[in-house]
GUMAR-112999 format. One line per 2 residues: number of its first residue (from 1); for each residue y, z, x of N, C-alpha, C. Coordinates in nm, 4 decimals. Atoms other than C-alpha are relative to their C-alpha. Layout:
! GUMAR-112999
NUM = Y Z X Y Z X Y Z X  ... .
***
This chain:
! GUMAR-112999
1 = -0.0465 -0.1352 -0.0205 -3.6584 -7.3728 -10.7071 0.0793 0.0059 0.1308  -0.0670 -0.0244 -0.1199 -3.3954 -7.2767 -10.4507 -0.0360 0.1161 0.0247 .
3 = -0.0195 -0.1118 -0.0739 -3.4525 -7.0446 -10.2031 0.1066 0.0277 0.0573  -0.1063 0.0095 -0.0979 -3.2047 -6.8126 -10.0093 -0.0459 -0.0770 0.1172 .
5 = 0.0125 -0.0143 -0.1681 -3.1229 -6.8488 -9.6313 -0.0238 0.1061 0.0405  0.0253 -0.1296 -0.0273 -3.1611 -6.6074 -9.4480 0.1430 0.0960 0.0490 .
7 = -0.1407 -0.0292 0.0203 -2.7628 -6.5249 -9.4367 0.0048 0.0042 -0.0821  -0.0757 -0.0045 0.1334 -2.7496 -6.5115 -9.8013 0.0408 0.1543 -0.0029 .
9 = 0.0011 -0.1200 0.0302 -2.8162 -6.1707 -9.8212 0.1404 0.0903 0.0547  -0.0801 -0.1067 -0.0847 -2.6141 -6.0011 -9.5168 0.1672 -0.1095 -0.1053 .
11 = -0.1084 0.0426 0.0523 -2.3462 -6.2864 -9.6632 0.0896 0.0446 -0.1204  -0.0332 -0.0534 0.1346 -2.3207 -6.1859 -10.0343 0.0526 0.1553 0.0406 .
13 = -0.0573 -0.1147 0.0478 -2.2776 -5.7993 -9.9214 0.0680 -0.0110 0.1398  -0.1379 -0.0094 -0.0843 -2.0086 -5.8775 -9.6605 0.0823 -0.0140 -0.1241 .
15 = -0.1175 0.0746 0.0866 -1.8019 -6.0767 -9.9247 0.0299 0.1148 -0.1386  0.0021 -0.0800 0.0943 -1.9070 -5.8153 -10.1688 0.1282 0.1533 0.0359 .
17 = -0.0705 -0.1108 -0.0475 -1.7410 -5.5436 -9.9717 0.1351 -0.0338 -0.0025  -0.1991 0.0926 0.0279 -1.4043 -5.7971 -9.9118 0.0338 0.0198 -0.1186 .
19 = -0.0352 0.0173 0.0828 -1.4028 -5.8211 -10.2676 0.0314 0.1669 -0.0433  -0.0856 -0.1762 -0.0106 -1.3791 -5.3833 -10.3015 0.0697 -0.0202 0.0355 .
21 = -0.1488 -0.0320 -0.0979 -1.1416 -5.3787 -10.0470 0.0970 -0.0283 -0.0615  -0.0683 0.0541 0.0810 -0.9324 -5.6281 -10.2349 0.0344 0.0779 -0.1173 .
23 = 0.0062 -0.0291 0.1066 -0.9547 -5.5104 -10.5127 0.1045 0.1664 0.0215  -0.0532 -0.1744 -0.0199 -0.8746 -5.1191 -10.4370 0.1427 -0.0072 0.1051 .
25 = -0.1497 0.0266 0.0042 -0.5478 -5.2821 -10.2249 0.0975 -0.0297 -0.1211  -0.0886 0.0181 0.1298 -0.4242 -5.4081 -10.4902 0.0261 0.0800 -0.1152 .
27 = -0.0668 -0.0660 0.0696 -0.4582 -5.1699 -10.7218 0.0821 0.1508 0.0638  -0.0996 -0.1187 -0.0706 -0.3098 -4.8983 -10.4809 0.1967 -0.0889 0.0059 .
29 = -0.0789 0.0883 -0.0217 -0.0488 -5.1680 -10.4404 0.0834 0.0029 -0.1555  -0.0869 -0.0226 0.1472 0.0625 -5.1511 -10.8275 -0.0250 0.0897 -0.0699 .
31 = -0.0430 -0.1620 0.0159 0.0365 -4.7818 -10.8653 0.0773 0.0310 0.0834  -0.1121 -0.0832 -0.0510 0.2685 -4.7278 -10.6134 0.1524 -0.1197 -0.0314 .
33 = -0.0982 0.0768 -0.0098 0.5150 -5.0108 -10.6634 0.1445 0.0041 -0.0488  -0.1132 -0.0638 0.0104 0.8022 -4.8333 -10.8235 0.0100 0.0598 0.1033 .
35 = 0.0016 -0.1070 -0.0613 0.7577 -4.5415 -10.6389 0.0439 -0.0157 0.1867  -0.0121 0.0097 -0.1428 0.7474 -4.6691 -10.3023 -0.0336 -0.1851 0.0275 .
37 = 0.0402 0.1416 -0.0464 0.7841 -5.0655 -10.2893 -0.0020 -0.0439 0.1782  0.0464 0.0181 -0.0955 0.7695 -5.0275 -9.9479 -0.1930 0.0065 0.0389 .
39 = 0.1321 -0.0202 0.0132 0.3868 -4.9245 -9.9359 -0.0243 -0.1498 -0.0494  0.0825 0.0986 0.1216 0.3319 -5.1506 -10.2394 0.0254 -0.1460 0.1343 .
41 = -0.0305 0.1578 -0.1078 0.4592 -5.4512 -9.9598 -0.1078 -0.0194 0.0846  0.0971 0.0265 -0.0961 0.2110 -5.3202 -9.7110 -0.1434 -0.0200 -0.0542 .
43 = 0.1456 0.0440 0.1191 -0.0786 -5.3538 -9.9981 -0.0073 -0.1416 0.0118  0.0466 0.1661 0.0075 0.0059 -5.7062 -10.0113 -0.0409 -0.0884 0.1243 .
45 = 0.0026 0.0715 -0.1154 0.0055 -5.7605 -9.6694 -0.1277 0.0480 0.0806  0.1541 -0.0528 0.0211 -0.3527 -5.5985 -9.6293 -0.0683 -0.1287 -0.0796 .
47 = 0.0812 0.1248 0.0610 -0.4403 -5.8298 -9.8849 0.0316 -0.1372 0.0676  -0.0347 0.1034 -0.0601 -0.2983 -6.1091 -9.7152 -0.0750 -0.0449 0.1298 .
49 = 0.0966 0.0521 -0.1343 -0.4771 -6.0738 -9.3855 -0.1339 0.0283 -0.0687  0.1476 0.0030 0.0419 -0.8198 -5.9733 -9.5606 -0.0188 -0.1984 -0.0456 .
51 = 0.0079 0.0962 0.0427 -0.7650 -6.3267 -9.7672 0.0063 -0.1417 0.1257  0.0049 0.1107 -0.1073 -0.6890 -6.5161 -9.4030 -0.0987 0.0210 0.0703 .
53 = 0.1143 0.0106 -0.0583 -1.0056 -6.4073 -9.2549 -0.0897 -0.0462 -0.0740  0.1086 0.1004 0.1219 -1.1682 -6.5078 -9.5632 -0.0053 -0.1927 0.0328 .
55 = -0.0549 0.1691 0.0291 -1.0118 -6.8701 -9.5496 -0.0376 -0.0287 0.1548  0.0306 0.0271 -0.1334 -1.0582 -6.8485 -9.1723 -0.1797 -0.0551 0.0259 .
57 = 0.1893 -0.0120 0.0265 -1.5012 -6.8616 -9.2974 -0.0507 -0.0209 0.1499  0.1194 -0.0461 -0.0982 -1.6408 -6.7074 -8.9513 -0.1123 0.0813 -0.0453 .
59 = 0.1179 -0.0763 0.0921 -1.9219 -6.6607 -9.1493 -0.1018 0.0286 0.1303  0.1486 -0.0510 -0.1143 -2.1714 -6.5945 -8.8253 0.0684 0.1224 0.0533 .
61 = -0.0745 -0.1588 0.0052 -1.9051 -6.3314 -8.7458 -0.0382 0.0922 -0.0851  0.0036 -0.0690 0.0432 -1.9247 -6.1782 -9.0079 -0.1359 0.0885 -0.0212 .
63 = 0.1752 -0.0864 0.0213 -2.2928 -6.1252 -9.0491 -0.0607 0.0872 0.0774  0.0088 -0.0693 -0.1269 -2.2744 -6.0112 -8.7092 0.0456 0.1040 -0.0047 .
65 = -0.0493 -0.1433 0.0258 -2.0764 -5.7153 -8.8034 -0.0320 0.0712 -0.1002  0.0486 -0.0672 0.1396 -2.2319 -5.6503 -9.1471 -0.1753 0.0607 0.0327 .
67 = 0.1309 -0.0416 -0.0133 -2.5681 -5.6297 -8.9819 -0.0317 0.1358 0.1097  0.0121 -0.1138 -0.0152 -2.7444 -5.2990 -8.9151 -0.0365 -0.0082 0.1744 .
***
């Protein structure tokens, strides 16, 4: 049987939250993208730095800011 760590938890609902965020850029990002491809640019570029702190994995950071 595997157990967590004791970072799984705060870990899973950091990444969980990245993954909203994501998610709700992007689709603001292609509801406006006629309308205003300027916006729609800064959607991607939201997503772009969310995805380089991801890839950046300061995972002790993060837990550090997810925790109460």
């Amino acid at each position: 049987m595997v157990h967590p760590t004791p970072t799984a938890q705060p870990l899973d609902d950091y990444l969980r939250e990245v993954v909203q965020t994501l998610r709700a850029a992007v689709t603001q990002g292609l509801r406006h993208v006629e309308d205003d491809p300027r916006a729609a640019g800064q959607r991607i570029s939201d997503c772009e730095e969310i995805l380089a702190e991801i890839m950046a994995g300061n995972v002790q950071e993060w837990i550090a800011v997810s925790s109460p």
